[in-house]
C-alpha positions, -999 to +999 in steps of 0.1 A: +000+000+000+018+030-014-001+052+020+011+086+011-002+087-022-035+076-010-041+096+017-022+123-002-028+126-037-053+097-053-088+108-066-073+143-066-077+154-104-062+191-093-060+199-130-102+199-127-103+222-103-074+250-114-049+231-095-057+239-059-041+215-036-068+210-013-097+193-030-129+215-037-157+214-013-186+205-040-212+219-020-243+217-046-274+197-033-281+190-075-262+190-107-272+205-139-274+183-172-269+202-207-295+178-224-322+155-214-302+125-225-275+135-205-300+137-177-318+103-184-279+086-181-281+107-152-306+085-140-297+054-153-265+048-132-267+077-102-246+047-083-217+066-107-231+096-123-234+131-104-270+138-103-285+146-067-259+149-037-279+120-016-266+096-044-231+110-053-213+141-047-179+151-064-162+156-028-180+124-013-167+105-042-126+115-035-131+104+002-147+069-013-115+063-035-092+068-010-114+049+015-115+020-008-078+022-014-069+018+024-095-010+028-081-031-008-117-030-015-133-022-048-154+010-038-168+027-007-200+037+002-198+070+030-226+079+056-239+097+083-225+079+109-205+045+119-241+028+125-258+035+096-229+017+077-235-014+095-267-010+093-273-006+058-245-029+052-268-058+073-301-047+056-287-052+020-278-087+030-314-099+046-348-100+044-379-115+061-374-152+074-333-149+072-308-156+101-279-137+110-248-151+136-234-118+153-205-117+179-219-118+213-206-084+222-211-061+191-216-023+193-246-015+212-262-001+185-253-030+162-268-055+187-301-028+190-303-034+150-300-073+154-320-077+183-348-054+182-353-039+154-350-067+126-366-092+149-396-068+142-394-079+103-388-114+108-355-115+109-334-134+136-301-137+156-281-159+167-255-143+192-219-163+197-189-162+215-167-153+184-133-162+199-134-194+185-143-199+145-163-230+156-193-215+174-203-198+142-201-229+121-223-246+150-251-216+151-256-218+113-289-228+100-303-234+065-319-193+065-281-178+079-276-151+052-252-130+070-223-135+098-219-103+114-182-096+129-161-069+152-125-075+156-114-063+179-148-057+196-165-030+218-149-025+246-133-057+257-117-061+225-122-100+218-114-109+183-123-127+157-103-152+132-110-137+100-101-158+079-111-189+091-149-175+095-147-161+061-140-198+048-164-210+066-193-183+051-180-185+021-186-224+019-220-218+026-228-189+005-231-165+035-218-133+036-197-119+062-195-081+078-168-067+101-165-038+118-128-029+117-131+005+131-107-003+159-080-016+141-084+009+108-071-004+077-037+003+086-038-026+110-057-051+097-072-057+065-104-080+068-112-079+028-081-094+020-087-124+043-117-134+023-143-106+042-169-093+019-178-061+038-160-037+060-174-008+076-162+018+097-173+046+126-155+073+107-161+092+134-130+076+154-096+071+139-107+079+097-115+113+107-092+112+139-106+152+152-132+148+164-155+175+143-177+147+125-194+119+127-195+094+099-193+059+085-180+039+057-189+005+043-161-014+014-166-044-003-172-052-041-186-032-064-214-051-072-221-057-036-219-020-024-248-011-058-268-039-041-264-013-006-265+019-029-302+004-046-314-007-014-311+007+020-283+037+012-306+055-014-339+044+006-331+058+041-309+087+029-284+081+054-257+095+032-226+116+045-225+157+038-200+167+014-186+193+043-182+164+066-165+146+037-139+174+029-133+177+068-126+141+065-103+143+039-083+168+057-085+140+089-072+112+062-039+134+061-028+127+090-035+089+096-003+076+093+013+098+113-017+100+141-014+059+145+020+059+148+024+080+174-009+069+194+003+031+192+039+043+205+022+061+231-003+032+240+028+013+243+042+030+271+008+037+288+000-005+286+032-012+303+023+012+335-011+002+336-003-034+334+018-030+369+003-009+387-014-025+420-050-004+414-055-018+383-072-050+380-072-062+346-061-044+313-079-054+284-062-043+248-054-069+215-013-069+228-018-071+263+002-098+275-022-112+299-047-116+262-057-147+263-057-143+223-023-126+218-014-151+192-042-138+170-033-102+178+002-106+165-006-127+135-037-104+122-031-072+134-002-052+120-001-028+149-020-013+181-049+019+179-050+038+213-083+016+233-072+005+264-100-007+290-091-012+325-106-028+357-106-008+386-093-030+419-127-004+436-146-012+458-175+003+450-191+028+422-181+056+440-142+051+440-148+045+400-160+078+403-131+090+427-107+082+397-124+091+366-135+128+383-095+132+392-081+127+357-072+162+342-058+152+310-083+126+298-114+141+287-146+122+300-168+116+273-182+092+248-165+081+217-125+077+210-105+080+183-099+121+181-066+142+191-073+139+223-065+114+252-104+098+269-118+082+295-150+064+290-165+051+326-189+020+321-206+032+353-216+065+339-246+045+319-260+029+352-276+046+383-250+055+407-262+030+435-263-001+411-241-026+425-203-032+417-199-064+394-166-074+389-160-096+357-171-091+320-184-061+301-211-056+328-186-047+352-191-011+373-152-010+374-145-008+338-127+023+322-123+024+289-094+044+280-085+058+246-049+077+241-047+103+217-015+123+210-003+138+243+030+133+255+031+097+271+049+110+304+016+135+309-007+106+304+011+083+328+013+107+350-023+119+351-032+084+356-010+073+383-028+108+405-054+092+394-051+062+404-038+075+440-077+084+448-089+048+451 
């Protein structure tokens, strides 16, 4: 993958647009034809033709290229947000009276698609621990049409064996979906071990400044016109060429913005994984990962999510430690400049009791590092820390 050129240069026809180095912002809600067969090819292919801005807009169209390129897919489909790519991604690939196998611990708004809203329509879901490629072949059934994946998943990071699973879809005819917003396509490259769709929260790393909130779904080209038909044109979910040109001034950067986040993480991991107040790390190269084989063999290097158990006793010395951190920003999301703290127990009441194991836990932090100096981090975290 020649990166620079990508992020720098492709889909960039400068001589278009009087040679301006920064790529126009096309922001035109409709395009003109000269003649009404111009228009009517308009119509005929507005997967590829410029004819209304929900379809396909000149600035949108220079972030899917590049998009594409990163992912080794064919094209790119860009949207509103992270979940509507997955979304329309899963709709495209079911209907009435079809089966899906999902990782057991998607995104929460993946699960909310899965669970309760296509139940609604007849559609239903078989949830699996995906750490091992067997329990998907095992929860297949003669209507599984899709095999939804996220590696590394939300929040505890389990992964995934991509390929295998993707062998094993592919000898049934099923199609396969993974979320590799955590890894980016720097990292890991789902497509090219035998994935047919990847989509992304935009939002986090892609974009990388935290000013927009998108989503992105690769695969084929004749897959992603099956999307652009279907659900994408339908549900006008599609992303606004001004958050497109912000994100192709984001894409500039994403080399250098991973590098230095996964050196960074790198230092913060090997404080966190001594310290006496923390319980558990969970992150891909931990060395306590029960699946560190798989990180190192499909993963080509580290994003910035860390997730830590607290050794608390009790919600309120959670809160003790997140309230004290002064560099890490507490707030939703991850991905950005900026260094974050996510707190699991900020989304229960504050009296709910402490659990100690699993995603439900109360003492969970998740953690993602941005592009601070490591020493500050560490530092901010051990004060921290000293409030338990």
């Amino acid at each position: 993958m020649d990166l620079s050129y990508i992020l720098n240069h492709l889909g960039e026809e400068r001589a278009r647009y009087d040679g301006a180095v920064a790529p126009p912002l096309v922001q035109s809600s409709i395009f003109a034809f000269p003649t009404v067969a111009a228009m009517r090819e308009g119509f005929r292919d507005e997967y590829a033709e410029h004819l209304y801005t929900r379809g396909n807009n000149p600035t949108v169209a220079i972030l899917r290229r590049k998009i594409a390129a990163l992912e080794g897919a064919e094209d790119c489909l860009a949207f509103g947000s992270g979940a509507a790519a997955v979304a329309a991604g899963v709709v495209a690939c079911v209907k009435a009276g079809d089966h899906v196998v999902c990782v057991a611990k998607p995104y929460s708004w993946t699960r909310g698609l899965l669970r309760d809203l296509l139940a609604k329509f007849g559609v239903t879901t078989t949830f699996v621990d995906g750490t091992d490629a067997a329990n998907f072949e095992a929860a297949i059934t003669p209507a599984t049409t899709l095999i939804v994946l996220e590696s590394p998943n939300s929040m505890t990071y389990e992964q995934q064996d991509l390929a295998a699973v993707a062998a094993i879809a592919r000898r049934r005819g099923i199609r396969t979906l993974c979320d590799n917003s955590h890894a980016t396509p720097l990292n890991q490259s789902p497509i090219a071990l035998g994935i047919d769709l990847v989509a992304h929260s935009a939002t986090k790393y892609l974009n990388g400044h935290s000013d927009v909130v998108a989503g992105v779904l690769c695969g084929s080209e004749a897959l992603l016109r099956e999307v652009f038909k279907g659900p994408y044109m339908t549900f006008g979910a599609m992303l606004s060429p001004h958050d497109a040109w912000l994100m192709l001034r984001g894409l500039r950067t994403l080399g250098v913005r991973m590098e230095r986040i996964a050196a960074t993480t790198r230092e913060v991991l090997a404080f966190l994984e001594t310290h006496p107040r923390v319980r558990h790390v969970h992150a891909p190269h931990a060395s306590a990962n029960p699946q560190l084989g798989l990180s190192e063999r499909q993963l080509k290097g580290a994003s910035g999510l860390v997730t830590i158990e607290l050794d608390a006793v009790d919600v309120a010395a959670v809160e003790r430690f997140c309230d004290g951190l002064e560099r890490f920003l507490m707030t939703v999301s991850w991905g950005g400049y900026e260094s974050l703290a996510f707190p699991v127990c900020a989304v229960f009441p504050s009296d709910a009791p402490l659990r100690a194991a699993g995603t439900s836990s109360l003492a969970l932090v998740r953690l993602s590092i941005g592009l601070e100096e490591p020493a500050v981090l560490i530092a901010d975290l051990e004060q921290a820390l000293a409030r338990l």
